[in-house]
VOVONU-203338 format. One record per residue (C-alpha): residue in three letters; x, y, z. Coordinates in pm, 1 decimal, m for minus. Example, Ala and Ser with C-alpha at 12.3 -4.5 7.8 and 13.67 -1.06 7.14 Angstrom:
! residues 2
[pt ALA, [1230.0, m450.0, 780.0]]
[pt SER, [1367.0, m106.0, 714.0]]
***
This chain:
! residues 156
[pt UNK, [0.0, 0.0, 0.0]]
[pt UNK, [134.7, 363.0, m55.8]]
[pt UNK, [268.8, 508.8, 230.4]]
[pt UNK, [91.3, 858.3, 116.5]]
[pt UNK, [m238.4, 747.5, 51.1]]
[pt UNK, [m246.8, 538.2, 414.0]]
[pt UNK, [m195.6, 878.1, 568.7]]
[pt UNK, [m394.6, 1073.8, 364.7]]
[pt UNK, [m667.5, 1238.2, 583.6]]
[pt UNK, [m1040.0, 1260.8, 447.5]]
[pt UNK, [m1193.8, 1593.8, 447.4]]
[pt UNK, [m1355.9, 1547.0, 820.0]]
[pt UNK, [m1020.4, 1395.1, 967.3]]
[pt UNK, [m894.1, 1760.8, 796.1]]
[pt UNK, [m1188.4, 1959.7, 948.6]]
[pt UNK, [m1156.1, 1826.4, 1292.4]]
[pt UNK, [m778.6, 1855.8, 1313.0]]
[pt UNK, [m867.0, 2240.6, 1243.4]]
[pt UNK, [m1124.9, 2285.8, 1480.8]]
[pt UNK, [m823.7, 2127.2, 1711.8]]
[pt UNK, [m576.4, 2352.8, 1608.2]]
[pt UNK, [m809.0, 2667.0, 1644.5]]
[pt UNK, [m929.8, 2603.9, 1988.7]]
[pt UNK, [m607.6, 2545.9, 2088.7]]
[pt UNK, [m513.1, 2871.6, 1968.3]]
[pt UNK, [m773.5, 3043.0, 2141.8]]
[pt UNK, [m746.0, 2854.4, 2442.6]]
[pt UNK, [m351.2, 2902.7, 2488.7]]
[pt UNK, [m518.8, 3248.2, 2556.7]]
[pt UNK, [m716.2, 3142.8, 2918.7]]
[pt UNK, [m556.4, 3318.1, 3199.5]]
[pt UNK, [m355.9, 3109.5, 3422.8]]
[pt UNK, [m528.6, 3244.3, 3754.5]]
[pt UNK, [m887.5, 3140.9, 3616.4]]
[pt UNK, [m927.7, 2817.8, 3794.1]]
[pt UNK, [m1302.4, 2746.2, 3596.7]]
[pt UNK, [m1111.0, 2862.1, 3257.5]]
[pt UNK, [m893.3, 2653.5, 3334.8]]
[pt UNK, [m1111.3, 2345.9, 3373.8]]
[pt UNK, [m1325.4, 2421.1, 3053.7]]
[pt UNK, [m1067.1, 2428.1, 2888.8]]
[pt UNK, [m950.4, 2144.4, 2938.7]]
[pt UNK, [m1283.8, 2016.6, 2879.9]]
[pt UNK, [m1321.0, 2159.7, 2528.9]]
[pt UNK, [m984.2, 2047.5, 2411.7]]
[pt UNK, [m1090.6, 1719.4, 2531.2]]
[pt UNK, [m1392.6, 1710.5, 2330.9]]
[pt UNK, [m1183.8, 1842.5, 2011.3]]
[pt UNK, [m923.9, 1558.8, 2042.9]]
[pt UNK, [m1281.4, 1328.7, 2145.1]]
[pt UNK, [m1329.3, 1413.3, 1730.1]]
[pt UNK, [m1031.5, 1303.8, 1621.4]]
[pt UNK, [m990.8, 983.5, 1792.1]]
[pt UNK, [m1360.2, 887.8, 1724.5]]
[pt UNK, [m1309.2, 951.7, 1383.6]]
[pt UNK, [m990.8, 757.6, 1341.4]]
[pt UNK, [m1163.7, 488.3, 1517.2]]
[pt UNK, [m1478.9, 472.7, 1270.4]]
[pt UNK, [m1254.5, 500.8, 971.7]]
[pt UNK, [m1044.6, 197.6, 1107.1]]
[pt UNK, [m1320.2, m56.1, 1075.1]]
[pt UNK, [m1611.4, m194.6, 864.0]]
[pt UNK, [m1866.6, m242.6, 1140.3]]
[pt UNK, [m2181.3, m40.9, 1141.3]]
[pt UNK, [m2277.0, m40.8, 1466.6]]
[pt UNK, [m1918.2, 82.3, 1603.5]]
[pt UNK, [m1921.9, 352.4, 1279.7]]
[pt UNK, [m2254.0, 438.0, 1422.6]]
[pt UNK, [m2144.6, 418.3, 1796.0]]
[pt UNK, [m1819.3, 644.4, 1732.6]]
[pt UNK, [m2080.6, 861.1, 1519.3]]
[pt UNK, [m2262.2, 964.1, 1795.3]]
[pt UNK, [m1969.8, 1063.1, 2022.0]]
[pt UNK, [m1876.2, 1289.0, 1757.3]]
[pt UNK, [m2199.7, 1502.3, 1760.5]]
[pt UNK, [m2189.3, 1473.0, 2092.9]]
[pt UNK, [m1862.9, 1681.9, 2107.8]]
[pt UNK, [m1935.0, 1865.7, 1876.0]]
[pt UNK, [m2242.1, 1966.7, 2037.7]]
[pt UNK, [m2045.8, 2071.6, 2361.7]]
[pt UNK, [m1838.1, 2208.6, 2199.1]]
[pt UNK, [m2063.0, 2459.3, 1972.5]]
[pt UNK, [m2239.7, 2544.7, 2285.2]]
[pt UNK, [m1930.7, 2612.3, 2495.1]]
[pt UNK, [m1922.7, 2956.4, 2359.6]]
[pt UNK, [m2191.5, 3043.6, 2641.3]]
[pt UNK, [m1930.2, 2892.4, 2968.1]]
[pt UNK, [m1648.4, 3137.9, 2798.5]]
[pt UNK, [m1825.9, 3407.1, 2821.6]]
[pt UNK, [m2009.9, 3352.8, 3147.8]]
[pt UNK, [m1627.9, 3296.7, 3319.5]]
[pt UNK, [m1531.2, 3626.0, 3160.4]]
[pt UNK, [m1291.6, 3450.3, 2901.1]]
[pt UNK, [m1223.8, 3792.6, 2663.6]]
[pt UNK, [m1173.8, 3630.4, 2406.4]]
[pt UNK, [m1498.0, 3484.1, 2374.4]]
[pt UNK, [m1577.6, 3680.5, 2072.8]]
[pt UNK, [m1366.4, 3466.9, 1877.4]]
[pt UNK, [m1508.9, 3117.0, 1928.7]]
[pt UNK, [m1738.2, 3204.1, 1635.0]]
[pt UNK, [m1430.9, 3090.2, 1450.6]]
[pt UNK, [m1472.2, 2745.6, 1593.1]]
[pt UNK, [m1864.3, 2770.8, 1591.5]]
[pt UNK, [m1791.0, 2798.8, 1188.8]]
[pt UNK, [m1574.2, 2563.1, 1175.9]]
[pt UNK, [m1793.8, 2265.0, 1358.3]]
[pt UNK, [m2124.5, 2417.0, 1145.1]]
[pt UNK, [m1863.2, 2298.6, 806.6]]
[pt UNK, [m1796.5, 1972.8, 1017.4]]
[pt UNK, [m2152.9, 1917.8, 1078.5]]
[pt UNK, [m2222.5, 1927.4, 667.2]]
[pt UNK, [m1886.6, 1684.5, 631.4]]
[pt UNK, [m2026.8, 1438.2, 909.9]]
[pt UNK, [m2406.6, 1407.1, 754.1]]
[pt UNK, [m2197.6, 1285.0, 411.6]]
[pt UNK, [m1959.5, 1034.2, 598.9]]
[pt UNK, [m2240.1, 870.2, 781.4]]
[pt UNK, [m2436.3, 837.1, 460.9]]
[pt UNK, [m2133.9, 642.8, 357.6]]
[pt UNK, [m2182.3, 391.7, 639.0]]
[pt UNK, [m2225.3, 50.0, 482.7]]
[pt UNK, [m2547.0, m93.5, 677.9]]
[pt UNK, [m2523.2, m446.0, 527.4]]
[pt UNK, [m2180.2, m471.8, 698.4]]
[pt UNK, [m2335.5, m497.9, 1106.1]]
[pt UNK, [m2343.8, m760.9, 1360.8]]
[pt UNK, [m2651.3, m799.4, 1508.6]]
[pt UNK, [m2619.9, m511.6, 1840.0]]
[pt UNK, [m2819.9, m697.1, 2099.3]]
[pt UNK, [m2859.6, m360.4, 2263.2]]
[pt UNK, [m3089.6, m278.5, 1960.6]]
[pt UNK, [m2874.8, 84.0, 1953.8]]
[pt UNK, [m2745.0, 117.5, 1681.3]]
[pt UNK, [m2830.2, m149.7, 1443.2]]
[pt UNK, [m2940.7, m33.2, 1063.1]]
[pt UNK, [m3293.9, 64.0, 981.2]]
[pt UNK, [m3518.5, m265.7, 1033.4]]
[pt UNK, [m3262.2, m474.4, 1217.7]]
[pt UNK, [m3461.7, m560.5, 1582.3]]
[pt UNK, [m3194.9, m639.4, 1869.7]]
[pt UNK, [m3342.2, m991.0, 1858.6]]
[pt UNK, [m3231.4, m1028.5, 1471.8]]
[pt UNK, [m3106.2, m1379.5, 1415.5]]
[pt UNK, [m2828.5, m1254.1, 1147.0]]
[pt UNK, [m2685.8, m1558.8, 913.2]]
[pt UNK, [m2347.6, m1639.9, 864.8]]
[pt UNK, [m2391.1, m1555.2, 496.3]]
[pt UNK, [m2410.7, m1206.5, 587.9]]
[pt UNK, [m2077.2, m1188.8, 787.0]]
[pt UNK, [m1879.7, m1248.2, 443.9]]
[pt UNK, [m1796.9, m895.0, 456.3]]
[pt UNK, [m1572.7, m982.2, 772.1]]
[pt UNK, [m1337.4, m1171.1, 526.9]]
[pt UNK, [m1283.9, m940.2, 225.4]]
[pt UNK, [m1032.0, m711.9, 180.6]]
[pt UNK, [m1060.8, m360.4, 197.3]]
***
């Protein structure tokens, strides 16, 4: 396999390595002697590197349900983060007036992420017994055949 094209990033592997990089721009701005800034941050960068990982994660296997499962960390994080805006400004972070930079950035994230769900493969699942996050019409008590698990053998 080319070395380049294994570590090529997909456009929402760029996206959230910039929202990343931007809040941890802004952040290296919290005062030292704000004990709540402090904490938030670390909080938001959390949920920024949350992205990443989750991403890398979903993009590392074929399952469905684990796609879907890292899916919904994602917006999670990206939900808390996109509101976080409001705790800046309430702890008297001055720079608040700048997170619509990041706010942007998750909104173009958001449009990225509604694409590379739709990209999910729902025939390639496992039956989740949780009934969570199996595909559309797939009850938790879904007797799957081995005939669909071929997937588990091919090559990507």
């Amino acid at each position: 396999m080319d070395k380049a094209a294994f570590f090529s990033k997909t456009p929402i592997e760029q996206k959230a390595e910039e929202i990343f990089s931007t809040l941890e721009t802004l952040l290296d701005l919290v005062p030292e002697d704000n004990e709540h800034l402090l904490m938030l941050k670390e909080q938001m960068l959390g949920d920024a590197m949350l992205i990443l990982v989750k991403l890398a994660g979903a993009n590392a296997v074929k399952l469905y349900d684990i796609k879907m499962e890292n899916a919904t960390l994602i917006r999670k994080a990206a939900r808390d983060l996109m509101v976080s805006h409001h705790s800046l400004k309430m702890f008297g972070f001055e720079e608040a007036e700048y997170y619509h930079l990041v706010r942007r950035q998750i909104e173009e994230l958001r449009l990225l992420f509604i694409d590379w769900v739709a990209g999910f493969n729902p025939k390639h699942f496992i039956t989740d017994h949780w009934g969570l996050f199996n595909p559309p019409g797939i009850a938790p008590d879904y007797e799957q055949r081995s005939d669909e698990l071929n997937f588990l053998d091919e090559e990507e």
